[in-house]
TIMIKE-933535 format. One record per residue: residue in one letter; x, y, z of N, C-alpha, C in turn. Coordinates in steps of 0.05 Angstrom, whole numbers, padded with zeros to 5 digits, always signed. Layout:
# residues N
AXYZXYZXYZ;...
***
This chain:
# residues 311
X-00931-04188+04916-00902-04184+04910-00887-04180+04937;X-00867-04193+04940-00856-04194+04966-00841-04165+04965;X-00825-04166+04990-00814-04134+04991-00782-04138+04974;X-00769-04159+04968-00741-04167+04961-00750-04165+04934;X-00774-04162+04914-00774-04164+04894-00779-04132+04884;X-00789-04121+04908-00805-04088+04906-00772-04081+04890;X-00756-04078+04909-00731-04071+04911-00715-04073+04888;X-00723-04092+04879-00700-04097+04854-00710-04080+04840;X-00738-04085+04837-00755-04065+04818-00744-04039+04813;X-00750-04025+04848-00734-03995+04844-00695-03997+04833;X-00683-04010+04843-00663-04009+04833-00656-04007+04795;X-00671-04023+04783-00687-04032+04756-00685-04000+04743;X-00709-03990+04764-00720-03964+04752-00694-03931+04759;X-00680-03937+04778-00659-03919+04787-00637-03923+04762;X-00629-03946+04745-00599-03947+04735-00602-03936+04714;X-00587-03913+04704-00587-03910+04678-00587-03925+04657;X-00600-03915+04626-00599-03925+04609-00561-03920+04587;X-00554-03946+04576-00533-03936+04566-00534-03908+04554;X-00517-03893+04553-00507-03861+04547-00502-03856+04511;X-00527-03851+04498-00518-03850+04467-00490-03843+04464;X-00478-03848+04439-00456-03840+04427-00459-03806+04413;X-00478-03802+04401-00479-03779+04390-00493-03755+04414;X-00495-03731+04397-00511-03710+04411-00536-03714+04419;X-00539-03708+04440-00579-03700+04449-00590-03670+04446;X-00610-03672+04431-00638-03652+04433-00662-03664+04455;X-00667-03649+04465-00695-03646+04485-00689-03681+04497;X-00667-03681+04504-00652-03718+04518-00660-03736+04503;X-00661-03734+04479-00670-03759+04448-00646-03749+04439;X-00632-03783+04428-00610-03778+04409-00616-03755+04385;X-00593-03737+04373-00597-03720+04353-00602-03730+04326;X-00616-03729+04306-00607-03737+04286-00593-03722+04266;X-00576-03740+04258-00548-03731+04257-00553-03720+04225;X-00568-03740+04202-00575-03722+04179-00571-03684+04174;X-00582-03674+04183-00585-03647+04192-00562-03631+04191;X-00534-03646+04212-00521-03638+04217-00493-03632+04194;X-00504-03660+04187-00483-03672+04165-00495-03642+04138;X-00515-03648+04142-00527-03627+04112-00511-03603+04113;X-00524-03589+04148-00507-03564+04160-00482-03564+04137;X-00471-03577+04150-00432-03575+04149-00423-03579+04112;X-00449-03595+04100-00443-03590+04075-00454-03562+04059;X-00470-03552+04068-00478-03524+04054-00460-03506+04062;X-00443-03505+04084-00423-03482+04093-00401-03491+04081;X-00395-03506+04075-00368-03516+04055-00373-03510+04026;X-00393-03504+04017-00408-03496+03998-00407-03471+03990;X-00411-03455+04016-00415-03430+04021-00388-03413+04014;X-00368-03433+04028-00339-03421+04031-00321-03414+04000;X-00311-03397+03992-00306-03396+03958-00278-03411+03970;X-00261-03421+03950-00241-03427+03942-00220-03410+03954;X-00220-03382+03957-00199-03362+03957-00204-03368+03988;X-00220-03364+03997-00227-03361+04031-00212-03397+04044;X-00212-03401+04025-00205-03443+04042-00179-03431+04031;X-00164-03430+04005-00135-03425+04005-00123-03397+04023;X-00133-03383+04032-00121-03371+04051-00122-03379+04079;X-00143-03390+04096-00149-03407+04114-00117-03421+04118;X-00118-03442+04091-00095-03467+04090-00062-03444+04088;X-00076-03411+04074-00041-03407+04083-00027-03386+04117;X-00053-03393+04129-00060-03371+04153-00047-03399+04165;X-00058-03426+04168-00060-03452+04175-00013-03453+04184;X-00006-03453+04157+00020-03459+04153+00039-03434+04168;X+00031-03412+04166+00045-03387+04179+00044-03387+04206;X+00021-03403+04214+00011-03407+04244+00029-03433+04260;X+00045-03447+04242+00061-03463+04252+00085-03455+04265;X+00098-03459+04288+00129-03456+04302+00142-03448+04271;X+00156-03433+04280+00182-03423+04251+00204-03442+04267;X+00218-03451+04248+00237-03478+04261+00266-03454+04252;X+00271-03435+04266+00286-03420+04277+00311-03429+04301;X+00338-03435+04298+00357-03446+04320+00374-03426+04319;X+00375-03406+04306+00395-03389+04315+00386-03358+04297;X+00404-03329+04298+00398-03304+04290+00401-03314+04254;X+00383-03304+04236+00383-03298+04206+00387-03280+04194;X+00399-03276+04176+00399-03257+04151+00383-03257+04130;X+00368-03246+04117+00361-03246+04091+00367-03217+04076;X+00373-03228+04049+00382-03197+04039+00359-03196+04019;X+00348-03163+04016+00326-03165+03992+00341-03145+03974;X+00346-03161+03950+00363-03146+03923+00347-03145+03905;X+00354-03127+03881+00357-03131+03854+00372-03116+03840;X+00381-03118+03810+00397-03108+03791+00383-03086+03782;X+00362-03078+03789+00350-03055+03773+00337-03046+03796;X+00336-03011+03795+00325-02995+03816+00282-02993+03807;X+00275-02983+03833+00248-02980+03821+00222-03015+03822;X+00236-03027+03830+00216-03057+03835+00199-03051+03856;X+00208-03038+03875+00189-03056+03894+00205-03076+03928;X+00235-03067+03924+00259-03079+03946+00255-03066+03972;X+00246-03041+03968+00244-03033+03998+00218-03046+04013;X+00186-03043+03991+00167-03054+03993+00167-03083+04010;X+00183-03092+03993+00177-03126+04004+00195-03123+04023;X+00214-03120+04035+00225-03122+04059+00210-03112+04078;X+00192-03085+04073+00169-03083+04096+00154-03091+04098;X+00149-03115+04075+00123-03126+04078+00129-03158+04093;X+00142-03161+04083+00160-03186+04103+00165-03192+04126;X+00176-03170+04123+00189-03169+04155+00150-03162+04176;X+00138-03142+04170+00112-03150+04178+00094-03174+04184;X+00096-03181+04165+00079-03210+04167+00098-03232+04188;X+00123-03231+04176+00136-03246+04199+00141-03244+04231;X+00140-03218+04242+00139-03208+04261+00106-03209+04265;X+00088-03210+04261+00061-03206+04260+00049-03243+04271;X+00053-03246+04243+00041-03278+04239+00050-03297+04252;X+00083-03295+04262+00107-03315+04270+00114-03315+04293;X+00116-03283+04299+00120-03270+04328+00154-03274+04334;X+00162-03266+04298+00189-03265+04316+00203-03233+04322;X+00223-03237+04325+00236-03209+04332+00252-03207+04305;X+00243-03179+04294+00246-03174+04260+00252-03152+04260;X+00280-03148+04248+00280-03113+04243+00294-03114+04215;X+00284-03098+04198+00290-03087+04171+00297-03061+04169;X+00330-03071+04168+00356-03051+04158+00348-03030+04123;X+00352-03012+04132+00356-02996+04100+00393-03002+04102;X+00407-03009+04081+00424-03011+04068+00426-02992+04046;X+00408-02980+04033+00405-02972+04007+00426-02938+04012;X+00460-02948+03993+00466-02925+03998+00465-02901+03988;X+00431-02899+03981+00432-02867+03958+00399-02867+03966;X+00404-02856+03985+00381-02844+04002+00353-02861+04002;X+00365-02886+04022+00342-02902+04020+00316-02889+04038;X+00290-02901+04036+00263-02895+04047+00250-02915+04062;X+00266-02935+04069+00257-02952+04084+00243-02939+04110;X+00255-02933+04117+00243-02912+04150+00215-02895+04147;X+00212-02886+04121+00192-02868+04120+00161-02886+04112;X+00160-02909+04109+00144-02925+04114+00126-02934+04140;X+00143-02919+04159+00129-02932+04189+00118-02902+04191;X+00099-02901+04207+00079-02879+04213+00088-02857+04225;X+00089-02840+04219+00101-02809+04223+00100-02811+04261;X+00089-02813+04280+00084-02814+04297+00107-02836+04312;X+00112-02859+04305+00134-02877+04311+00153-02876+04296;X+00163-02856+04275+00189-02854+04267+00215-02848+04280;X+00226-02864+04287+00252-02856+04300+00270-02832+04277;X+00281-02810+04294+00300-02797+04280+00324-02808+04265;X+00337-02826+04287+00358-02836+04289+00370-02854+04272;X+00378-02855+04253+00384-02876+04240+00414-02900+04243;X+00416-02914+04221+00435-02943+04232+00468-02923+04236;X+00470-02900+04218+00494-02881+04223+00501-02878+04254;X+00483-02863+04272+00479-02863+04303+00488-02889+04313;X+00470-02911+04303+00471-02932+04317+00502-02949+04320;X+00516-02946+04293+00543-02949+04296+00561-02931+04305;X+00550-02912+04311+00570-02886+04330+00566-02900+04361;X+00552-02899+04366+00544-02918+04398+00547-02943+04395;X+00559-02955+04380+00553-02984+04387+00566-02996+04406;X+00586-02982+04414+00596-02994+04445+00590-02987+04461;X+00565-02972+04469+00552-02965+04491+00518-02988+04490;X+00511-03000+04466+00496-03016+04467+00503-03042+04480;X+00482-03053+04499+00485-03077+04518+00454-03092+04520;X+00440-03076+04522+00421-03082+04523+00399-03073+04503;X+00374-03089+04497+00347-03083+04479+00334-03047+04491;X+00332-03047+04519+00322-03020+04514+00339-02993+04508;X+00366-03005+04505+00385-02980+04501+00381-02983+04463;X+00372-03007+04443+00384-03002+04429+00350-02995+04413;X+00330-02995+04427+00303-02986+04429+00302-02952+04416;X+00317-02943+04418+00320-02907+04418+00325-02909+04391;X+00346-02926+04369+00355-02923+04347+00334-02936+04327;X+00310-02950+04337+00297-02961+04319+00265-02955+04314;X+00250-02949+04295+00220-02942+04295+00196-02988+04302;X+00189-02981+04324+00178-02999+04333+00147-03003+04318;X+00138-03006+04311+00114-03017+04284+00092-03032+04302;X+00066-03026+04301+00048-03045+04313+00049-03074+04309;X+00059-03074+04276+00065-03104+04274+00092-03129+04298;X+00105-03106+04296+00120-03115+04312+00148-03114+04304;X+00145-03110+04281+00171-03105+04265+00190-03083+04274;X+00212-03076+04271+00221-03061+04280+00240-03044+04251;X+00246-03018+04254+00252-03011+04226+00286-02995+04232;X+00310-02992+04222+00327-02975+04231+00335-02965+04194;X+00332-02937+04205+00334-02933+04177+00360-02920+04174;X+00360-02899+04144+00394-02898+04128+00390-02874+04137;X+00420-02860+04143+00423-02832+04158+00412-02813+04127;X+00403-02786+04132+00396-02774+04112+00416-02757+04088;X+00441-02761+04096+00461-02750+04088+00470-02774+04069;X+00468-02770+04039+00482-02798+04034+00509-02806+04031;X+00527-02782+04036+00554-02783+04037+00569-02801+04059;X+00542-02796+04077+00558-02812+04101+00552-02845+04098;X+00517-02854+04084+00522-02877+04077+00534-02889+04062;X+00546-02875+04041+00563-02886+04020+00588-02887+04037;X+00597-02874+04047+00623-02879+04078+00620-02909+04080;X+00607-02920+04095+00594-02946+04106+00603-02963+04091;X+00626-02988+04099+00631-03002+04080+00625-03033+04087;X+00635-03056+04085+00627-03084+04093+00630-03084+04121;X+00655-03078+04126+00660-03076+04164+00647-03065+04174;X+00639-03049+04181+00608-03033+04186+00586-03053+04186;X+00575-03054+04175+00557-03073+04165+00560-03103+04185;X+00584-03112+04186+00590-03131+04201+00588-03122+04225;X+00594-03103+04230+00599-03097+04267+00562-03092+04256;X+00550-03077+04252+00521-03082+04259+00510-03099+04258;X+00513-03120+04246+00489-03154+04238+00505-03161+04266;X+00527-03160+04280+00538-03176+04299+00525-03154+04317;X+00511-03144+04325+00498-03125+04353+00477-03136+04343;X+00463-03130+04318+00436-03141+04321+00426-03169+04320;X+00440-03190+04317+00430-03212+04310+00437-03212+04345;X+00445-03202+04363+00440-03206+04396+00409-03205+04396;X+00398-03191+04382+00366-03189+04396+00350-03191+04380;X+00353-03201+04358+00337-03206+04335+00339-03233+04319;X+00313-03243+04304+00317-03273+04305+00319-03270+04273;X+00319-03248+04268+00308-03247+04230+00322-03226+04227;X+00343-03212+04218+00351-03188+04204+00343-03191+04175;X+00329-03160+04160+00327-03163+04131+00343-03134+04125;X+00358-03144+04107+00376-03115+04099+00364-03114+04068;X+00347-03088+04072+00339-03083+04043+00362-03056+04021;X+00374-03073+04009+00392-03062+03993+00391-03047+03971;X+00415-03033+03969+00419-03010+03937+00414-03029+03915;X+00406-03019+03894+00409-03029+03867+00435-03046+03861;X+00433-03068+03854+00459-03072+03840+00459-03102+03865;X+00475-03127+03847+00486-03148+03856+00516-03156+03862;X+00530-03132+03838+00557-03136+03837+00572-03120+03861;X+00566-03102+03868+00581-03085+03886+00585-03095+03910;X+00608-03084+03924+00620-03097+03953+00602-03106+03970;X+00583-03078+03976+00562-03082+04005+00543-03115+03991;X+00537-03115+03965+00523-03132+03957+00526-03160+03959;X+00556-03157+03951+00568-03186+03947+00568-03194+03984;X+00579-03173+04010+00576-03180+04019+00556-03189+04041;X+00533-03169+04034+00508-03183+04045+00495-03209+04027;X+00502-03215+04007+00493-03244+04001+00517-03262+04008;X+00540-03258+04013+00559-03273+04031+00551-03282+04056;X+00531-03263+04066+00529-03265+04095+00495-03279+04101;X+00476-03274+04075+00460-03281+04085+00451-03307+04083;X+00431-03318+04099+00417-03354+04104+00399-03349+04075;X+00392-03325+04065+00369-03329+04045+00369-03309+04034;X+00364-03295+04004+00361-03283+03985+00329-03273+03973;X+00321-03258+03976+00303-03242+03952+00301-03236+03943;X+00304-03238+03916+00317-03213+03892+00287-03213+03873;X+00280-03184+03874+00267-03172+03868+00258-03167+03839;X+00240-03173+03829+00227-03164+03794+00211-03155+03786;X+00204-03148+03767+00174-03137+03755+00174-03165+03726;X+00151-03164+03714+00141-03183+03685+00159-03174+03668;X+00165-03150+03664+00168-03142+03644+00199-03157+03633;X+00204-03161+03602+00226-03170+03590+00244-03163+03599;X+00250-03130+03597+00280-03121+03600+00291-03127+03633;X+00263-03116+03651+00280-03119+03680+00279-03153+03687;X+00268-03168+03673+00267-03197+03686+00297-03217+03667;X+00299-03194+03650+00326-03209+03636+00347-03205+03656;X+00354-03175+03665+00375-03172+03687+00374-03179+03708;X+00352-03193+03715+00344-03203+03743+00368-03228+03737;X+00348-03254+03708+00359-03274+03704+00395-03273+03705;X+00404-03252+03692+00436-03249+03685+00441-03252+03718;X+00437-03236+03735+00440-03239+03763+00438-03264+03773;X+00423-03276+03770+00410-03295+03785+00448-03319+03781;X+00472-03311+03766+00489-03326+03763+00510-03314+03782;X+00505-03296+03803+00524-03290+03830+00506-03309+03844;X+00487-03314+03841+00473-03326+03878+00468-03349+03867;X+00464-03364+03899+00472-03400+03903+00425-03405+03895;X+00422-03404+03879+00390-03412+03879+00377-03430+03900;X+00394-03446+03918+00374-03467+03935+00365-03439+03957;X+00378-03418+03961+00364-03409+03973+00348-03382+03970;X+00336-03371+03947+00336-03353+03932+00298-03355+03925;X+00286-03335+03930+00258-03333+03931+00264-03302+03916;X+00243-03311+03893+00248-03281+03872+00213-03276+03875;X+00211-03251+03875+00188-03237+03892+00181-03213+03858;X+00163-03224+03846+00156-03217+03807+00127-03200+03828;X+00146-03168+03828+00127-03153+03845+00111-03131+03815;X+00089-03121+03820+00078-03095+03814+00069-03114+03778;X+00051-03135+03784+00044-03160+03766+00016-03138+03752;X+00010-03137+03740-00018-03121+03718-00030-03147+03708;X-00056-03146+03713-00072-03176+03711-00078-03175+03683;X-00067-03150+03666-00066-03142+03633-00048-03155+03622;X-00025-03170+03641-00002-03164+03630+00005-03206+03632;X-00010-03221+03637-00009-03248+03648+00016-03259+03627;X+00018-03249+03601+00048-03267+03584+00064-03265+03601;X+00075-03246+03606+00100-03225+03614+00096-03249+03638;X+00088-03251+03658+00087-03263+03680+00095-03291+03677;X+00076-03310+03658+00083-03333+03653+00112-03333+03642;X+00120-03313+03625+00147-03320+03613+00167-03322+03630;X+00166-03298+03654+00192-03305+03681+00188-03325+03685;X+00160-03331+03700+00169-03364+03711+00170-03384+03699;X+00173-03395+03667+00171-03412+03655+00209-03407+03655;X+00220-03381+03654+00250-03375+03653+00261-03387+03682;X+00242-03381+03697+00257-03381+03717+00258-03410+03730;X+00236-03431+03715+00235-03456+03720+00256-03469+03710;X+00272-03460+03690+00284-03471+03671+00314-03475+03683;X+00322-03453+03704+00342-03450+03722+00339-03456+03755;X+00317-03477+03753+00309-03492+03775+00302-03479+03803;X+00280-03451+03795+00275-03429+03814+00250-03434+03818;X+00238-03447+03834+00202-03457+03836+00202-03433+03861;X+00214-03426+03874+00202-03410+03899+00201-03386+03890;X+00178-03380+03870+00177-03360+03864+00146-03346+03867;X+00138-03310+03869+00118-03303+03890+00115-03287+03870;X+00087-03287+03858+00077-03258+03850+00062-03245+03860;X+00063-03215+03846+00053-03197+03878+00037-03168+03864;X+00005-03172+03859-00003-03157+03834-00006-03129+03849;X-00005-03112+03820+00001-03080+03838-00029-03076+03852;X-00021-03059+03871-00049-03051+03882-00053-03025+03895;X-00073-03000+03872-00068-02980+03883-00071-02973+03918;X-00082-02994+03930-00091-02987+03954-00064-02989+03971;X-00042-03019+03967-00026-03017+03979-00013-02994+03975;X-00012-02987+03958+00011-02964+03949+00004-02937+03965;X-00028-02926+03970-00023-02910+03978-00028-02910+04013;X-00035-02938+04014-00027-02946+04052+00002-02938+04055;X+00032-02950+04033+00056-02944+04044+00063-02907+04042;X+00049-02898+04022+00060-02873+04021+00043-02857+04045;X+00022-02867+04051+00017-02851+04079+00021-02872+04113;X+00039-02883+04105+00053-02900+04133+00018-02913+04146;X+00009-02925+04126-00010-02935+04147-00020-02963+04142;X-00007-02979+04128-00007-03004+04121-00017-03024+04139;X-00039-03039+04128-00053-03053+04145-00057-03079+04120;X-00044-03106+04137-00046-03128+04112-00076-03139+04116;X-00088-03141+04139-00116-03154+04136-00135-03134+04117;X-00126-03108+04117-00146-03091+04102-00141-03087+04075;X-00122-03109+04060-00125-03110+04032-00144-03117+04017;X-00156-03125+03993-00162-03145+03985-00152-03177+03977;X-00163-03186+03979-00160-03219+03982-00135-03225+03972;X-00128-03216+03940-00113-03223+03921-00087-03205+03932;X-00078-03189+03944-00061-03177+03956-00057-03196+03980;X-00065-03190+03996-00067-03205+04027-00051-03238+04020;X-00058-03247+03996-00041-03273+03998-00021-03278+03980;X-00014-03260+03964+00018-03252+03948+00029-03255+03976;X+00024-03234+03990+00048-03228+04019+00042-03245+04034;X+00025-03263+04042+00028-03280+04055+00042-03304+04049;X+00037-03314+04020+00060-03330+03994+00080-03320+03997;X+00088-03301+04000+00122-03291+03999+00132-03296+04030;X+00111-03280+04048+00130-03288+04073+00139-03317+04075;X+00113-03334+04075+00120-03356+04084+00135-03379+04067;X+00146-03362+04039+00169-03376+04028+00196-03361+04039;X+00192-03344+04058+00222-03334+04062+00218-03340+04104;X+00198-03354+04108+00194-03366+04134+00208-03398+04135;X+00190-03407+04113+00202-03431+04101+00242-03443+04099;X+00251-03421+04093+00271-03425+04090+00292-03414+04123;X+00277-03407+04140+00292-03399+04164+00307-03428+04169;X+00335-03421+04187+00345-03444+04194+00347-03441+04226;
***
């Protein structure tokens, strides 16, 4: 063998072999069978509830298509639902999940409890009464930091002075000079409101707001006065939140929303009672991953039908 042929030889033996397409084990293509099996027994594995929360973790995890400050008002015609609830639960998840800047107003002028929901430890004294006594000394976020209870979620809370004489004082102008200071630093205002649709502050926080919540339970009587209501507000933007649901009680449930289909209301969230949330809010320590399943995605269904509707 001459030496010009040695050579090619080694060159021959130096070039790599083409580079499989798939994975290597011990530098032998993988076989891929195995893999494929893998991925079907864990899809297997996964229940139904765990993939539909996945897909609603999936959707909350998207940009909020947000262009300017929001309002949402959370109402209903009857006291006792569940109005202050979902505005803290909202405004959480949104601030949490969305990462926006969220603060949830008590409005409620007969001694609302919005405030006493955030953890004894981060309760601001101060409530929105203060905050409109100073409001012309507010300019900046850390000056207006002092009037509000700040939430791990991220939420921020300004609650109703304790005196209810003075919030019943408080009329639409008020109200306006506050949503106009706070929508400076906040991308979501939720004003969780008094009982009642008809009254001034009412009419004019659904005057004012991008989106509506109005608040229910199953039952006949309070889901009739919900419906009677439901003829002040504009429905395209209106997410009714059929809270404190008894898995005893499934007619009652189907009957709202078969009613409420009928008046072209599909964005609608039920939200089954659960002694555990209940006694997370009465001891300020509310944690949404530490629900159970069936909780954890009512409020995740509600936020992200009142995310949905941000403009």
């Amino acid at each position: 063998m001459s030496s010009e042929d040695s050579e090619r030889g080694a060159v021959r033996r130096l070039a790599r072999e083409p580079f499989p397409d798939g994975p290597l084990v011990d530098g032998r293509p993988a076989d891929r069978a195995p893999a494929r099996w893998r991925r079907r027994v864990q899809r297997l594995l996964v229940s139904k509830g765990e993939r539909d929360e996945a897909e609603l973790e999936r959707l909350l995890g998207q940009p909020p298509a947000v262009s300017r400050p929001n309002v949402a008002a959370v109402i209903s015609p009857k006291g006792g639902v569940g109005k202050t609830t979902s505005a803290f639960v909202i405004g959480s998840l949104l601030a949490d999940r969305l990462r926006l800047r969220v603060i949830a107003v008590d409005a409620n002028p007969d001694f609302g409890t919005l405030a006493a929901l955030a953890p004894a430890r981060l309760r601001c004294e101060r409530s929105l009464a203060d905050l409109l006594t100073d409001i012309e000394r507010i300019e900046t976020a850390a000056q207006l930091r002092s009037y509000v209870s700040a939430l791990p979620s991220g939420l921020h809370v300004l609650g109703a002075p304790a005196d209810a004489a003075v919030m019943a004082g408080l009329g639409p102008d008020a109200y306006g000079e506050l949503l106009a200071l706070l929508a400076t630093f906040y991308e979501l205002v939720l004003l969780d409101l008094g009982t009642g649709v008809a009254g001034r502050l009412a009419q004019f926080a659904i005057g004012r707001a991008d989106q509506v919540v109005l608040v229910t339970t199953p039952e006949w009587v309070t889901s009739s006065a919900v419906l009677a209501a439901l003829e002040h507000l504009e429905h395209e933007r209106t997410t009714v939140a059929c809270n404190k649901f008894y898995a005893r009680g499934p007619a009652d449930l189907r009957e709202l929303e078969r009613r409420l289909r009928e008046r072209r209301l599909h964005r609608n969230v039920a939200i089954p009672y659960d002694d555990q949330l209940a006694a997370m809010l009465d001891t300020g320590s509310y944690q949404l991953d530490a629900l159970k399943r069936t909780s954890r995605m009512a409020i995740k269904r509600l936020g992200l039908a009142v995310a949905e509707q941000l403009v």
